[in-house]
N, C-alpha and C positions, 0 to 999 in steps of 0.2 A: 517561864514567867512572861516573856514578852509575848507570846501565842496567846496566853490569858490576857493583856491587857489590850493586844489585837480584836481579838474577840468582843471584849469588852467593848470599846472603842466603834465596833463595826454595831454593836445594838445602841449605842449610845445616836451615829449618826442615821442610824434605819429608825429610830424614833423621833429624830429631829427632824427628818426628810418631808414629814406631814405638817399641814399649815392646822391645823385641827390641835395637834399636839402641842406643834410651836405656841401658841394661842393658851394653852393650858401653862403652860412653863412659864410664858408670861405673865399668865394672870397670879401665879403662886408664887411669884417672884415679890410683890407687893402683900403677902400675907396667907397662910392657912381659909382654903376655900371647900365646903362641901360639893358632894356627887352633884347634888341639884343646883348649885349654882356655876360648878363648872358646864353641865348640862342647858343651862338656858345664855351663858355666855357662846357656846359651840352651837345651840339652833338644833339639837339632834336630842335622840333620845336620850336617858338614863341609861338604858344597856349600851347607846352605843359610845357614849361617854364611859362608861366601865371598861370596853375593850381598847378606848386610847390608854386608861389610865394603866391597865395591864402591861402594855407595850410600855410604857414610861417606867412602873414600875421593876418592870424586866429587865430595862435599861438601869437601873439607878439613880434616875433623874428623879420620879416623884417618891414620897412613902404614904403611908395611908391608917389610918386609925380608925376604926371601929367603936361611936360608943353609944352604948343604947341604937337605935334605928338609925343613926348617923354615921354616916364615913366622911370623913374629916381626912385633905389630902394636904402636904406641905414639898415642900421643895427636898430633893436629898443630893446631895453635892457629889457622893461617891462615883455616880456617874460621868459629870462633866471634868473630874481629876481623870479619870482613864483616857478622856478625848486629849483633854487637854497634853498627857502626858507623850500620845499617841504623835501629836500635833508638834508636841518641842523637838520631838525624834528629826520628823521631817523635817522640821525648819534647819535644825542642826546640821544635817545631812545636804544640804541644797546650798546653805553659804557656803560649808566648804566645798561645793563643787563650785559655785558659782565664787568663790577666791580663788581654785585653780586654774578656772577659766580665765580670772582677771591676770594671774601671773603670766599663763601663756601670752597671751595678747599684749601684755606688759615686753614679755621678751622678742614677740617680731616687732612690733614698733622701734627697739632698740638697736637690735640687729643690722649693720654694717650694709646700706645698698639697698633697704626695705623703703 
């Protein structure tokens, strides 16, 4: 399970890495936006607006809807829970090194002739 959410986690941040992408996740952050308008917010084509949105979608970050000649994209959460979860790991993992670190330092201050 934790190799899968590693995984996860590792495409979540390889799609967040681009300013291109970031720019998308932002603008869907404020509401449901089609190909063509995330395409004239980015200055790039329609295809190449579809291969961010691929990367995102790969990630879990976007999802996308089809209707009639429109693709209609929104925001999809199940992504940023894998980073996120990936992230509490670390954090968890570093205070307590950084509290063993405090206790040692704690004990030579204490220590008799320090």
């Amino acid at each position: 399970m934790l190799k899968h959410e590693a995984e996860a986690a590792d495409r979540v941040f390889h799609a967040l890495a681009d300013a291109n992408r970031r720019a998308v996740i932002e603008r869907l952050t404020r509401g449901p936006a089609t190909v063509s308008e995330l395409a004239a917010l980015l200055g790039v084509t329609v295809a190449g607006t579809v291969q961010h949105l691929r990367v995102l979608q790969d990630s879990e970050l976007v999802r996308s809807e089809k209707v009639g000649r429109v693709r209609t994209c929104r925001i999809d959460t199940a992504g940023l829970r894998s980073a996120e979860a990936w992230l509490r790991r670390r954090r968890t993992e570093w205070e307590h090194r950084l509290d063993r670190l405090g206790a040692v330092l704690d004990d030579q201050t204490k220590e008799p002739g320090s």
